[in-house]
C-alpha positions as CSV (number, residue, x, y, z in Angstrom):
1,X,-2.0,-21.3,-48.2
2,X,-0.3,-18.0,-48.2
3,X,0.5,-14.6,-47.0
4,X,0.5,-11.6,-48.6
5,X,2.4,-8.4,-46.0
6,X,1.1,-4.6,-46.6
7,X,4.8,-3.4,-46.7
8,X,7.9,-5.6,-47.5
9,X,9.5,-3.9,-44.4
10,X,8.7,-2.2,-41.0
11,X,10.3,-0.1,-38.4
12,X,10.4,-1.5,-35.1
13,X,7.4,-0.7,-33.2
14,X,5.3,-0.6,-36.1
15,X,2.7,-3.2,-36.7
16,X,3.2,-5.4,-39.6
17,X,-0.6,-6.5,-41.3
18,X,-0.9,-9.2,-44.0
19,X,-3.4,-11.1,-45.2
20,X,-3.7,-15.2,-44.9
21,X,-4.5,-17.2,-47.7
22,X,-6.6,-20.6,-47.7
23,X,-6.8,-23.4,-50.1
24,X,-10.4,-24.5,-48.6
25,X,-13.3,-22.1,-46.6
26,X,-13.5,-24.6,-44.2
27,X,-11.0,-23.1,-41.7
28,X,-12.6,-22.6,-38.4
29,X,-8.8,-21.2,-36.6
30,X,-5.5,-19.6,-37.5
31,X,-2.9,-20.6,-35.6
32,X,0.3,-17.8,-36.2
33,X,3.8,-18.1,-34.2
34,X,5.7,-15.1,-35.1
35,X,9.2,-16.0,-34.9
36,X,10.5,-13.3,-31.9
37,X,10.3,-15.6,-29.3
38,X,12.8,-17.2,-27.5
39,X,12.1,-20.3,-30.5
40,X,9.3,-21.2,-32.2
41,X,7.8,-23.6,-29.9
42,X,4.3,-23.4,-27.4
43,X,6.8,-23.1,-25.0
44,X,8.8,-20.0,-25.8
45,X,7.2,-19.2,-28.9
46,X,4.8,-15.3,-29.4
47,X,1.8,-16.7,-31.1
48,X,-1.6,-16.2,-31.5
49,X,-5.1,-17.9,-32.6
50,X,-7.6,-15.9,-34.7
51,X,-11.2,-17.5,-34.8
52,X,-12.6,-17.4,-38.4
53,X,-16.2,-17.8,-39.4
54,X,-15.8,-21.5,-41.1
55,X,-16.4,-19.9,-44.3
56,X,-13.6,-17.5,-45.2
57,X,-10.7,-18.1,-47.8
58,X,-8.8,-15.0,-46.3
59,X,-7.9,-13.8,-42.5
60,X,-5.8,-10.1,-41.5
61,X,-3.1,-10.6,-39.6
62,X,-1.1,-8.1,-37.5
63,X,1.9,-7.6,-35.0
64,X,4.1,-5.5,-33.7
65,X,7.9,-6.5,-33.9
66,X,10.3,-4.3,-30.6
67,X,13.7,-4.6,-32.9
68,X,15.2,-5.2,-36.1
69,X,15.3,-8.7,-38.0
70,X,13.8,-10.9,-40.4
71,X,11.3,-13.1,-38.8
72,X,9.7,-16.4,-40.9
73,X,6.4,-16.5,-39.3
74,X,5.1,-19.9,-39.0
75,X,0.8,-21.0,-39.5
76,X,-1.2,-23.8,-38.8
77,X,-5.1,-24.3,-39.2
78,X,-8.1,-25.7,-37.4
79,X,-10.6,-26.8,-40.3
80,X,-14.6,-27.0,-39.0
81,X,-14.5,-30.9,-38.5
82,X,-11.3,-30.2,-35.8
83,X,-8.4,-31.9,-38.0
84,X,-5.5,-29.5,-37.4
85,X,-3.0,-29.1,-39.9
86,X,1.2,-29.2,-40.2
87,X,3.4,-26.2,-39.3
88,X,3.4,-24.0,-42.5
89,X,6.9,-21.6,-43.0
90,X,9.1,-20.6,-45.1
91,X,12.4,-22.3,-43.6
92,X,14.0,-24.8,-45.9
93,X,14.3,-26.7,-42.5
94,X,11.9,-27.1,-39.7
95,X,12.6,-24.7,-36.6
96,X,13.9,-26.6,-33.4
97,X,10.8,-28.2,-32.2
98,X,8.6,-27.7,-34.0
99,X,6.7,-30.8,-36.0
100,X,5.5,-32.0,-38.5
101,X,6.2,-29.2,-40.4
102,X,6.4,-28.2,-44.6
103,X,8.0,-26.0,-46.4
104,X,6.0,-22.9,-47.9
105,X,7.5,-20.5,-50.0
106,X,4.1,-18.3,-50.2
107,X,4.6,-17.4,-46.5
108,X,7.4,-15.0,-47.0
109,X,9.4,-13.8,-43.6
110,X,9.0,-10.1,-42.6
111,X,12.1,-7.2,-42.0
112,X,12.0,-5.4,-39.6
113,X,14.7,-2.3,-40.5
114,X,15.8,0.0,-37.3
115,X,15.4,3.7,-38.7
116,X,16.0,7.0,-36.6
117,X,16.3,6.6,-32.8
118,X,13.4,7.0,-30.9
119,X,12.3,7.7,-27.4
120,X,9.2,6.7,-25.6
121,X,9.4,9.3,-21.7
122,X,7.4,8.5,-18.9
123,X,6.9,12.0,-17.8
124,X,4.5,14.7,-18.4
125,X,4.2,18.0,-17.4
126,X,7.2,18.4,-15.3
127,X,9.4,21.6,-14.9
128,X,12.9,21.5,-14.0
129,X,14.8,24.9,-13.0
130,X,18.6,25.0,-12.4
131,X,19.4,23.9,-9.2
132,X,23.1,23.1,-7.5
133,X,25.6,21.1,-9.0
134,X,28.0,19.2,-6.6
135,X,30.2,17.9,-10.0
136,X,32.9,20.1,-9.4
137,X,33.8,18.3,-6.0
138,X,34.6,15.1,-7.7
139,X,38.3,17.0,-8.0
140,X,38.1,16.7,-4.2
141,X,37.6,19.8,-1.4
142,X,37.6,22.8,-2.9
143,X,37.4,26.7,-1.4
144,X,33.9,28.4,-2.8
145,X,33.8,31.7,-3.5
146,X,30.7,34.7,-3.9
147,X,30.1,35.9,-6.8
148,X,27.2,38.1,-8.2
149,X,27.4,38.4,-12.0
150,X,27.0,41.5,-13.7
151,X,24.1,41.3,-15.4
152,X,23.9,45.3,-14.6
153,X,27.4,45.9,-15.4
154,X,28.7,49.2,-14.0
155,X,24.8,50.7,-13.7
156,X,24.2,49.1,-10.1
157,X,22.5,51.4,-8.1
158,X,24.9,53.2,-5.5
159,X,22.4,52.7,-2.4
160,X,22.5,48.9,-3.2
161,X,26.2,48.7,-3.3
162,X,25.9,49.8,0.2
163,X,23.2,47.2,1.4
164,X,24.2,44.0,3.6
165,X,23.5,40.8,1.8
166,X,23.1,37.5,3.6
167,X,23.7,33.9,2.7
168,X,22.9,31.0,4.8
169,X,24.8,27.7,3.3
170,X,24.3,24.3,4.4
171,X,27.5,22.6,3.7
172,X,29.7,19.5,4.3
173,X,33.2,21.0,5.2
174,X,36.6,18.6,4.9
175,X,37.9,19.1,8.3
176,X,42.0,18.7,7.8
177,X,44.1,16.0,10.0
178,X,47.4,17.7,10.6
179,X,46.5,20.8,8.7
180,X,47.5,18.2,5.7
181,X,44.7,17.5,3.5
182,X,46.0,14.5,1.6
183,X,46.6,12.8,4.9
184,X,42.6,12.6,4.9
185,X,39.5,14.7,6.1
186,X,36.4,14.0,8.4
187,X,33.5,15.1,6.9
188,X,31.3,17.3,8.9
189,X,27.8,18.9,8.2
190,X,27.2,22.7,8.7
191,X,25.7,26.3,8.5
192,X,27.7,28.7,6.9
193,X,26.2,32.2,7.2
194,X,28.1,35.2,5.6
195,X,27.5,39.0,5.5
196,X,28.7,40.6,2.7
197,X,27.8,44.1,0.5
198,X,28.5,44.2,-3.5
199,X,31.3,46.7,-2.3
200,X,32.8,44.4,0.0
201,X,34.1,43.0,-3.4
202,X,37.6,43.8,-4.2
203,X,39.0,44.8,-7.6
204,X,40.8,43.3,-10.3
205,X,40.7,39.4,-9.8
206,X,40.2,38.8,-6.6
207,X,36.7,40.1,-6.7
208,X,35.2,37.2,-5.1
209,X,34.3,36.5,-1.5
210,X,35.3,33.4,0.0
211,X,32.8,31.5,1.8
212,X,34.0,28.9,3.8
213,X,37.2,28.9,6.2
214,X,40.3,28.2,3.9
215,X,41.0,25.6,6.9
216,X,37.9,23.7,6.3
217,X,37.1,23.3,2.4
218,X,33.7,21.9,1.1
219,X,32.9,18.7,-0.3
220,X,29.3,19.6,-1.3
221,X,26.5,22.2,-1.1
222,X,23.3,20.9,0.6
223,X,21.2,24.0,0.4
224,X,21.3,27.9,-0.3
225,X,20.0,30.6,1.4
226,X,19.3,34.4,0.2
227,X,18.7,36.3,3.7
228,X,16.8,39.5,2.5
229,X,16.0,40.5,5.6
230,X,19.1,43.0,5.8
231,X,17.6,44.9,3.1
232,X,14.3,45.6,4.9
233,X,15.4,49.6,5.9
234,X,13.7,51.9,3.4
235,X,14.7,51.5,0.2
236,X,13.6,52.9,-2.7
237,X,12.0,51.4,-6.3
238,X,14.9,51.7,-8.4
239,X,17.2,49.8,-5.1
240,X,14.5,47.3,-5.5
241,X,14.4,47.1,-9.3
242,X,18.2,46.3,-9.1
243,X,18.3,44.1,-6.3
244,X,15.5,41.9,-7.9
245,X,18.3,41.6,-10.9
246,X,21.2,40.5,-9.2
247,X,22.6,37.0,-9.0
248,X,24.4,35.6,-6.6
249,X,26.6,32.7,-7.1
250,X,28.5,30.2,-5.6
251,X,31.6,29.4,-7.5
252,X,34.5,26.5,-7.2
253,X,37.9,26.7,-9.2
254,X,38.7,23.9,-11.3
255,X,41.8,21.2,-11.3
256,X,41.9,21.5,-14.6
257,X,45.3,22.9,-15.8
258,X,44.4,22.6,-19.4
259,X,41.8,25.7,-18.8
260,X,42.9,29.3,-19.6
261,X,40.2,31.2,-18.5
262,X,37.4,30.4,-17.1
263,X,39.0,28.9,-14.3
264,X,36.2,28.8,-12.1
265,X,32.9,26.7,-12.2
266,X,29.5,27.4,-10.9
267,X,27.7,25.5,-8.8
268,X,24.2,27.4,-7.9
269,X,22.8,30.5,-7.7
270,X,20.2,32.5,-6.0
271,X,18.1,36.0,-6.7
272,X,15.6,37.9,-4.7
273,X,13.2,35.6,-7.1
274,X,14.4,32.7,-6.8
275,X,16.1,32.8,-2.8
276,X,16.7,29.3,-1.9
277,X,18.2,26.3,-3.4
278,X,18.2,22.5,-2.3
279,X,19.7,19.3,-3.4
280,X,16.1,17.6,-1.8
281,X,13.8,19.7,-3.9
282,X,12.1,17.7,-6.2
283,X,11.6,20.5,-9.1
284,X,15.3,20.9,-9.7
285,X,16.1,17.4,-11.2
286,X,14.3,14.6,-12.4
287,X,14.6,11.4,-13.9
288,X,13.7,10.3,-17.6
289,X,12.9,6.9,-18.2
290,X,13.7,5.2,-21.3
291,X,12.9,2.2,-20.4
292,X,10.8,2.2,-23.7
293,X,12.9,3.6,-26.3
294,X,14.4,2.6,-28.8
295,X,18.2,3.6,-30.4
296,X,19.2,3.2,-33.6
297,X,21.8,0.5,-33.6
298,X,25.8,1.5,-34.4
299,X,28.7,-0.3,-35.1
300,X,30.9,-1.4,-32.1
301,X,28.6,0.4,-30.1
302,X,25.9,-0.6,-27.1
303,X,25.0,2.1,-24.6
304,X,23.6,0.5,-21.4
305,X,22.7,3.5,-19.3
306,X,23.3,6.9,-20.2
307,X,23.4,9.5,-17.3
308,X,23.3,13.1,-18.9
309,X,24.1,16.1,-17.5
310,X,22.5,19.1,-19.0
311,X,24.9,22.0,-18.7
312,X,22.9,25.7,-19.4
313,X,25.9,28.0,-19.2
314,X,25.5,31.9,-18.8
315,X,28.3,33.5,-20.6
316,X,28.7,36.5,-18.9
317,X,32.4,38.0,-18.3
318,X,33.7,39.4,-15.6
319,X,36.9,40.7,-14.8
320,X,38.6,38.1,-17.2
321,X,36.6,35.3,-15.6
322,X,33.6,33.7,-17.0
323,X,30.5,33.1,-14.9
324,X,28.2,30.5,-15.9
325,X,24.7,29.9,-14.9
326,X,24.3,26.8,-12.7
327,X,24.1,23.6,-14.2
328,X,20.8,22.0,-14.9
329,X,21.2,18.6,-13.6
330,X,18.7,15.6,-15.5
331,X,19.9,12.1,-14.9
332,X,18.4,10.6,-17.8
333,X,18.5,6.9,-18.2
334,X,18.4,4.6,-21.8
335,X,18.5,1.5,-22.8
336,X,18.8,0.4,-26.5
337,X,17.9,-2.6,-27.5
């Protein structure tokens, strides 16, 4: 009895097929252990039985190995008056358990070689849009600022400059003990709204408008609101054309001393399009599993879960600062195996 494989190696998740051998056409069962189990015994063993005619001197074979190896497969037949045969393998040595077995050197073991990293996603169909990253407040409670990027540059219509914009933030604010911060903070949940025009914006800069009281810093942004309804006096197309193209963000400095410029970090935006942003809508993040993939193996290496954060940056300048577009937040998770 012997085996002859299709390929002398296969990728993992692959199926392996080989053809079986038999010294007599009397077999009536195939008995195949495939040597990624625990061991190689009924008890732990992956194995199979493939019912033959009682006739054949051949059988196909297949299976699918889920990582890389070399795996001696093991066989055993059923002949048509019952008698069941030895373990078959190519092992100098029987496996643990396993008896009464004999060496076979026409049953050659399989490879299975790990190639380029793979990823099986359980999710279709889904859209994720930039929402509002809280990352920045890892560095603790920070002042936020207003600021609407110039994607018109200096060509922003006159009568818009003049309209009232409104923001409605929900917020947690660090309320100070002893008007010392690093003495501790309670945290406390609430509605910021501010009024503001573009020309409320000073020059040079400090051409940002602070949101919060510098008394009570934020630890995170729950949810952002564009108020339009300031702008419903009569306006004309071109206000409106303009107005539909602004972008107003919400904007944290960073700790980091190592930064020139930028110095500041965005955390979400809103437009007339797009007028309200929350950390409980479900189309701003998602998770990826990868429960089913499958990495390529590297030295010294094993990544248990990997939690990605997609950062789409705008790189728009402004005044020697650089606005970014909010981060697009994906918490992916991976296993490799």
């Amino acid at each position: 009895m012997g085996v002859v494989w299709n390929t002398s190696s296969v990728a993992p998740y692959d199926t392996v097929s080989g053809t079986v051998t038999f010294n007599d056409s009397d077999v009536s069962k195939l008995f195949v252990e495939w040597g990624d189990g625990t061991d190689q015994t009924l008890d732990n063993g992956i194995y199979e039985w493939y019912d033959l005619q009682g006739t054949q001197t051949t059988a196909s074979i297949s299976h699918t190995y889920t990582k890389a190896g070399t795996y001696g497969i093991l066989l055993r037949t059923i002949n048509s008056d019952g008698f069941i045969s030895k373990y078959y393998g190519s092992s100098s040595s029987a496996p643990s358990g396993v008896y009464p077995y004999e060496v076979n050197t026409s049953i050659p073991p399989i490879t299975v070689t790990d190639g380029k990293p793979t990823s099986l996603l359980r999710i279709e169909n889904k859209n994720v849009f930039s929402g509002i990253d809280n990352s920045i407040f890892s560095e603790g409670p920070k002042n936020v600022y207003i600021q609407v990027a110039p994607i018109l540059g200096t060509s922003i219509n006159t009568a818009l400059k003049t309209k009232t914009l409104k923001l409605k933030v929900e917020a947690v604010e660090a309320i100070r003990n002893d008007q010392v911060l690093d003495t501790g903070f309670e945290s406390v949940t609430a509605t910021i709204e501010k009024t503001f025009t573009l020309n409320s914006r000073a020059t040079g800069d400090t051409d940002a408008i602070q949101l919060n009281n510098s008394k009570r810093p934020l630890l995170s942004i729950n949810k952002i609101t564009l108020v339009s309804s300031k702008m419903t006096e009569e306006v004309s197309d071109t206000v409106i054309n303009d107005f539909n193209m602004l972008k107003i963000f919400l904007i944290a400095p960073t700790n980091d001393s190592t930064l020139l410029n930028p110095e500041f970090f965005p955390i979400t935006y809103v437009s007339n399009g797009d007028p309200v942003k929350s950390l409980k809508d479900a189309t701003r993040s998602v998770t990826l599993d990868f429960s089913q993939s499958r990495s390529k193996h590297l030295i010294n290496f094993l990544l248990l879960i990997l939690m990605i954060t997609v950062r789409c940056f705008l790189g728009t300048a402004y005044n020697g600062k650089l606005l970014a577009a909010p981060l697009l937040q994906m918490q992916l998770r991976q296993t490799t195996h």
